[in-house]
Structures are given as structure tokens and as C-alpha cells.
C-alpha positions in Angstrom: -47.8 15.5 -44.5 -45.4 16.5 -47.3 -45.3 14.6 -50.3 -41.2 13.0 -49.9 -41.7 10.9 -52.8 -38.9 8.5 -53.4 -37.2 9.4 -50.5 -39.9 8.8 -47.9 -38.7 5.7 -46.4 -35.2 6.6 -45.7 -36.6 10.0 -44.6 -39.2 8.3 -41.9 -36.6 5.7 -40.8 -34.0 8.8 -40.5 -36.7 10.1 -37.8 -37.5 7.2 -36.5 -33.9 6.1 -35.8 -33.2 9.4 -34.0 -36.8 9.3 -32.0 -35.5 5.8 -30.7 -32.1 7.2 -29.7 -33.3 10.2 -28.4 -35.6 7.7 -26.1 -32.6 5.6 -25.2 -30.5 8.6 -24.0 -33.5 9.4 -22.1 -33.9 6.7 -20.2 -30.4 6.1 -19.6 -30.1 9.7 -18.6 -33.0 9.3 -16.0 -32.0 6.1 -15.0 -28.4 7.1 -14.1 -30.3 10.0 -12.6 -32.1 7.2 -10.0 -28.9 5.4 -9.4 -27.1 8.8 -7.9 -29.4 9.6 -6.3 -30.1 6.9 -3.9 -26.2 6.8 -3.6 -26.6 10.2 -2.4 -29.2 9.1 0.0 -27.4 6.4 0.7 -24.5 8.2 2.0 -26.3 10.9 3.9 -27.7 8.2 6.4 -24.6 6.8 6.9 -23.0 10.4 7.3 -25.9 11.1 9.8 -25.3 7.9 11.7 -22.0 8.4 12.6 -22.3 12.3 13.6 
């Protein structure tokens, strides 16, 4: 690991801080993923219950 002197906190925190909202764009992105999904699923049985 580098030596960031002074600046090593604000430096990990910056990486942290983006690590966390990388991992909550992830999970919203997979989680809004799931959601369309079933919709889609969803409207394929009804579409196949009618026809």
C-alpha cells in the first residue's frame, strides 16, 4: 500500500464512499432487474390465457 500520508483518510473514505454507491446502484440495478422481469412473466401467462 502506498504511503498517502496526510491525505489517507479522505483518500480511503473517497473509495469507500464510491465502493458503497457503486454497491447501491448494483442492487438497485438487479433489483429493478427482478421486478421486470416477473412483470414480464406475469403478462406472458395472462397473454397465453386468453389466446
Amino acid at each position: 500500500m502506498p504511503d498517502l500520508g496526510k491525505y489517507a483518510f479522505d483518500v480511503l473514505a473517497s473509495y469507500g464512499a464510491s465502493l458503497l454507491l457503486l454497491g447501491g446502484l448494483l442492487a438497485l440495478t438487479l433489483g429493478r432487474g427482478a421486478k421486470v422481469r416477473q412483470d414480464m412473466h406475469k403478462m406472458e401467462q395472462r397473454s397465453k390465457s386468453r389466446g
